[in-house]
N, C-alpha and C positions, 0 to 999 in steps of 0.2 A: 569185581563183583560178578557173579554167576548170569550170563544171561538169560536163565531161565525166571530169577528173581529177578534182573532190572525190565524187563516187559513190561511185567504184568503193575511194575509200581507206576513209571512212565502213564500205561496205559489208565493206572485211577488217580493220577496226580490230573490228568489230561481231564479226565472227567468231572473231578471236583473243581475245576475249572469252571469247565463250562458248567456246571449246573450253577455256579455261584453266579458267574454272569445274566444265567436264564432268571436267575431267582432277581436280580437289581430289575433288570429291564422290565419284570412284571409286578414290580414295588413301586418302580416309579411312574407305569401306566396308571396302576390301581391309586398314586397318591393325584395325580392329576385329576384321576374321574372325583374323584372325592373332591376335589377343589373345586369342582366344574359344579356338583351337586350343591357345597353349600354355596358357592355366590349364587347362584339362583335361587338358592331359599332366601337369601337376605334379600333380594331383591324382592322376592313376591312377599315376605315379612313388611319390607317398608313400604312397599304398593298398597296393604294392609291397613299400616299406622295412618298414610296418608288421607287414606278415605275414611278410616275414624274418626282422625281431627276432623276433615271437610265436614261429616256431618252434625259432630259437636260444633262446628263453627254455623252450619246452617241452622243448627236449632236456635243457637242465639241470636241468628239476624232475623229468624221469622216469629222470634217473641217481639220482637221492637218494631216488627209492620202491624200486628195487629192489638186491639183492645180486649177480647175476651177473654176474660178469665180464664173460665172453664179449659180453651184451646192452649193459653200460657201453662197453665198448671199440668196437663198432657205432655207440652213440650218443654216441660221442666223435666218432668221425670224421665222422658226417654234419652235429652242430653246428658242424665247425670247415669244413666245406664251404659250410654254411649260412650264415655269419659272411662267410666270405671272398667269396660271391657280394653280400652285403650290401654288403660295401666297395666293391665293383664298381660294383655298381647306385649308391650315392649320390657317385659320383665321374664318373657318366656324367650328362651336360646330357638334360633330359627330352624333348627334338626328335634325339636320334639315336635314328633308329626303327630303327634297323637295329640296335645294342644293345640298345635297349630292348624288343625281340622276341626278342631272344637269353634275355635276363635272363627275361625273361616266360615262354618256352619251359622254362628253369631252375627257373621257381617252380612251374609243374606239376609238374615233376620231383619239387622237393621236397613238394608241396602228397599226391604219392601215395605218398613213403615215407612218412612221417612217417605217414598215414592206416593204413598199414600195419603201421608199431609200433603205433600207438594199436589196432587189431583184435586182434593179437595179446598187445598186455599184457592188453587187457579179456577178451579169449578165456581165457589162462591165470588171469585174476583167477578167473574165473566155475571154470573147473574148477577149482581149489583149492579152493575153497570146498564144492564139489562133493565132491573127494575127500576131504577136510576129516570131513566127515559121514558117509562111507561109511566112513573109518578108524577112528572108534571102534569099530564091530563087524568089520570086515576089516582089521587092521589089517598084518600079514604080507604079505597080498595085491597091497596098495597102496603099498609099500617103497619102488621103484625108482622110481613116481611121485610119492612126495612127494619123494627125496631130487631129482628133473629139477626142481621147484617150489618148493625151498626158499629160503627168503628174500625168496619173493614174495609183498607184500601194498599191492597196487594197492589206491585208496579208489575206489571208479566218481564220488563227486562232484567226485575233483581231474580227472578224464579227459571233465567234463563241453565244456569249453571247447575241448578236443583234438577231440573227435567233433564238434565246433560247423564248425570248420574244415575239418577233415576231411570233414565234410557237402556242405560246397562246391562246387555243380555247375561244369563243364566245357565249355565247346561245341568241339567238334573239328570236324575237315575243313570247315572254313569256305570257301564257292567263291561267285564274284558272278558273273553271269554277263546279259551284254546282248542281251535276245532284238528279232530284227525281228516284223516286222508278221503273220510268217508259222510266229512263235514258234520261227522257227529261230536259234541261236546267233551274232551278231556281236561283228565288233572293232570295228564302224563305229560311232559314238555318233549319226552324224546319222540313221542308220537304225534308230537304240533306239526300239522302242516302250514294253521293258517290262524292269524287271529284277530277277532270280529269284536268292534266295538261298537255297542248300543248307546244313546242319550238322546238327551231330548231338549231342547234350547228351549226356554219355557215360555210362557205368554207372556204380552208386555207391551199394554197398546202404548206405550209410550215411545217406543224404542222406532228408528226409522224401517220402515219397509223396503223388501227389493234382493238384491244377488249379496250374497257375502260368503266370504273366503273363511273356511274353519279349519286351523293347523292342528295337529295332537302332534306331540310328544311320549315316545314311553323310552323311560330311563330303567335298563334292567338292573340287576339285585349288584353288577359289579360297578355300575353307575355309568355307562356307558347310555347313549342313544339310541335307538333301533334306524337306520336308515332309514329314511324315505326320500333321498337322492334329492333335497333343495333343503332350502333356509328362508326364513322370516325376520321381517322387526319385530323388537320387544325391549323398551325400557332403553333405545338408545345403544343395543347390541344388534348382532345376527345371533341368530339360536337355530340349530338343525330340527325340523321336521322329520316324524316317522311316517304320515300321511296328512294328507290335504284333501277338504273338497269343497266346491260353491256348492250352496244351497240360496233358495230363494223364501227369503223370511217373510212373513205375511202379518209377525203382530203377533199371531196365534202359534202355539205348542206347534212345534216342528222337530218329529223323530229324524235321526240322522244314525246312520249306520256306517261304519268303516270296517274297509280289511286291508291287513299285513298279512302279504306272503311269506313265510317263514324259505328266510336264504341262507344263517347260520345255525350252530346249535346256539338252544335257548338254556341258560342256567336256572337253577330253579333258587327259588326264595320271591323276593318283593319285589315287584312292578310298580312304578309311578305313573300314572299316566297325566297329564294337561293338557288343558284345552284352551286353545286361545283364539279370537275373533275379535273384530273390530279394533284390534292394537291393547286386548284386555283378555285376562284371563277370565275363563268366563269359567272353570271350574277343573276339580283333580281329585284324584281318588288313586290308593293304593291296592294292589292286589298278589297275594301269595299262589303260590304255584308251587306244590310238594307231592310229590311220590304217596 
């Protein structure tokens, strides 16, 4: 054969080589990230279910401490609410994020009534007890309040598990947002220098005061993680961190700011971001990013 025809084949037999190779190794990156992406959705799915049941189980243990009506018939219907978002939630595939944000939005829901029968039984617990002692020597006085309290006798050790959860911090108004070089606000990713995360860990006099550690996560559109050079616990794994920072919670609404310095290119499509604190995900939100 002519060497002017065997080069040039040699040299694209040579190529379709390698491009077949470059094409496997970045299928089987891409099938990894994907793999990586949904077990952590089944996990934060069954994190989910978990605390469903807990509080359809809580409603039913705190029908059987007290006598009132009116309070049973309240926590009838919120367990039978609770139950049926239940059913919901494990009948939805853990990659529809557009349910599974719904559902999520749902479990805050119930994440702060629930926090708020448990305030209000331990509230009436404590004045009873209260009026309790002040009714041996007043007891005419104190008539109309004990009959409002009667039949009430919450134990504070069974409501100890209720104010555990209830404790639960939150992170609301979650916003990502891609700054240029001039710290002003883009949609461009090729001109991201850096990007700045808003929220806000919400109030909760229930929850403990003091220094706590808040990790984020953002998983970009090819499902990879954005470095932030360490890891955390979560659910009996390590999980990599994009940043990290203590804050000092006080109880009350506490804004909390982050920033990623942009070190590689950013692809554009859907950002995941999560937030986690106390060994719980306290909140996540997705965010597009297009030309």
């Amino acid at each position: 054969m002519n060497k002017k025809v065997l080069i040039p084949l040699v040299v694209l037999v040579l190529l379709l080589i390698g491009g077949v190779a470059y094409l496997y190794v970045n299928l089987d990156k891409q099938k990894k990230a994907n793999e990586d992406m949904t077990t952590l959705a089944e996990l934060d799915k069954k994190e989910m279910e978990n605390e469903y049941q807990q509080f359809a189980d809580q409603y039913s243990e705190m029908k059987t401490q007290i006598n009132n009506d009116s309070i049973v018939s309240q926590l009838t219907q919120e367990q039978l609410k609770t139950e049926q978002l239940l059913k919901e939630l494990k009948s939805v595939k853990a990659t529809d994020a557009r349910e599974i944000t719904r559902l999520k939005k749902e479990l805050a829901t119930c994440r702060a009534v629930i926090r708020s029968y448990v305030l209000e039984i331990d509230s009436l617990n404590r004045l009873n007890k209260n009026l309790t002692a002040e009714n041996t020597r007043m007891r005419g006085q104190y008539a109309e309040a004990t009959r409002q309290i009667e039949g009430l006798n919450v134990d504070k050790q069974n409501l100890s598990q209720q104010v555990a959860i209830a404790a639960q911090l939150d992170a609301t108004g979650i916003n990502l947002m891609a700054k240029n070089k001039r710290g002003k606000a883009t949609g461009n990713l090729k001109k991201c220098k850096k990007l700045q995360l808003n929220f806000a860990i919400a109030k909760n006099v229930t929850a403990a005061s003091g220094n706590k550690t808040v990790y984020v996560r953002i998983t970009t559109p090819t499902g990879s993680v954005l470095s932030g050079g360490g890891s955390f616990n979560y659910e009996n794994r390590t999980l990599a961190y994009s940043m990290k920072r203590g804050v000092e919670y006080t109880g009350n609404e506490t804004p909390v700011t982050l920033y990623w310095n942009v070190n590689e290119v950013l692809p554009q499509g859907t950002y995941n971001v999560s937030i986690f604190c106390d060994g719980n995900m306290i909140g996540s939100r997705s965010f597009s990013f297009n030309d």
